[in-house]
N, C-alpha and C positions, 0 to 999 in steps of 0.2 A: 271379613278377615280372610285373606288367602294364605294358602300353608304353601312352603316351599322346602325343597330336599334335596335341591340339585343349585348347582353356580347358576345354571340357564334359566331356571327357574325363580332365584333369587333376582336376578338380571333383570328379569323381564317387570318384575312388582315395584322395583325400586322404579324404573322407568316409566312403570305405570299410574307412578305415583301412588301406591298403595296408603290407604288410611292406614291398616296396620297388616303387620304379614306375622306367620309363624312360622319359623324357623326349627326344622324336625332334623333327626340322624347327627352324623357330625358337621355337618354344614353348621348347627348350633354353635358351637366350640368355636372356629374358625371365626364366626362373625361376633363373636363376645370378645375376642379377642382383638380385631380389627378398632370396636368399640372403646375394649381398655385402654390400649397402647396409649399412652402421653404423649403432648405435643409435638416435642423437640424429638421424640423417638418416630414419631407417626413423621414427620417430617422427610426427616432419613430414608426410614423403609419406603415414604411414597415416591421419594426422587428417583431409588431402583427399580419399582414398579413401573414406574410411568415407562422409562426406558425397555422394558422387559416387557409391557405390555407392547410396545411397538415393534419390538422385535416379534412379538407371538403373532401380532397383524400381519407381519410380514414372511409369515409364513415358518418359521421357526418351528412354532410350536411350542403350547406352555411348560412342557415339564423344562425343554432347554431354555427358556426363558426366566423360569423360575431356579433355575439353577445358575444363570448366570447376573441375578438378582441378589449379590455376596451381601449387601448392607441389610436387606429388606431380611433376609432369612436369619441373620446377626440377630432383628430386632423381632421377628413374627415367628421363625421358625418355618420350615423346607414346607410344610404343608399348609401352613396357613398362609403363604406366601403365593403358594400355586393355585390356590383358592381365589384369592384376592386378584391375580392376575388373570383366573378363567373367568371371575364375575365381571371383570373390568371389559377382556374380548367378548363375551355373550354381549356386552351392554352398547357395544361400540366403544368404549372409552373409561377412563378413571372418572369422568364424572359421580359414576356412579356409586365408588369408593367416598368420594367427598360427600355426597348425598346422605352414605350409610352414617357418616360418622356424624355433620351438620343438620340432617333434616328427619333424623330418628332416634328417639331413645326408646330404653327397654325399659318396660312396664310388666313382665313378668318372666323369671325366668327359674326354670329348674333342671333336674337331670336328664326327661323328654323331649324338653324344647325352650326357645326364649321366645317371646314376643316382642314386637318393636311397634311403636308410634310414631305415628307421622307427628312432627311438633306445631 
């Protein structure tokens, strides 16, 4: 199991294909969230991200990118947004977003940390 506490760090497990990771600090909150989101809502916030993350590739910068992400922060909220958008730039891309939400569930979670499984 690898533990992560940073977007970069998240970034790199999910890409790494991680059997399972734990998720420590608020980086927890942030990816439970990502997780909860419903469909039709996940849909929306990701069509801002994906744009916002391109803008941050291009040199922007996540907090302005996250800020100019108006639907995703409607549906995620300012900081789970710029979260979602720094794990997307560490990863190279929103793949990695789609990854978290299709290729992992949480198998244990409490107030220290969640844990996620590879499915």
């Amino acid at each position: 199991m690898r533990t992560v506490k940073t977007e970069e760090e998240y970034a790199d497990a999910i890409n790494s294909r991680e059997d399972s990771i734990e998720i420590v600090g608020d980086l927890r909150n942030k990816v439970i969230k990502i997780k909860a989101t419903g469909s039709i809502a996940w849909g929306i916030a990701f069509a801002a991200i994906v744009v916002a993350v391109g803008m941050a590739m291009s040199g922007v910068g996540v907090p302005v990118a996250a800020a100019s992400a108006f639907a995703a922060t409607t549906v995620l909220g300012i900081s789970t947004t710029t979260a979602a958008i720094a794990i997307a730039v560490a990863a190279g891309g929103t793949a990695v977003l789609t990854a978290t939400r299709d290729d992992y569930r949480i198998v244990e979670q409490n107030s220290k940390h969640v844990i996620l499984k590879r499915c």
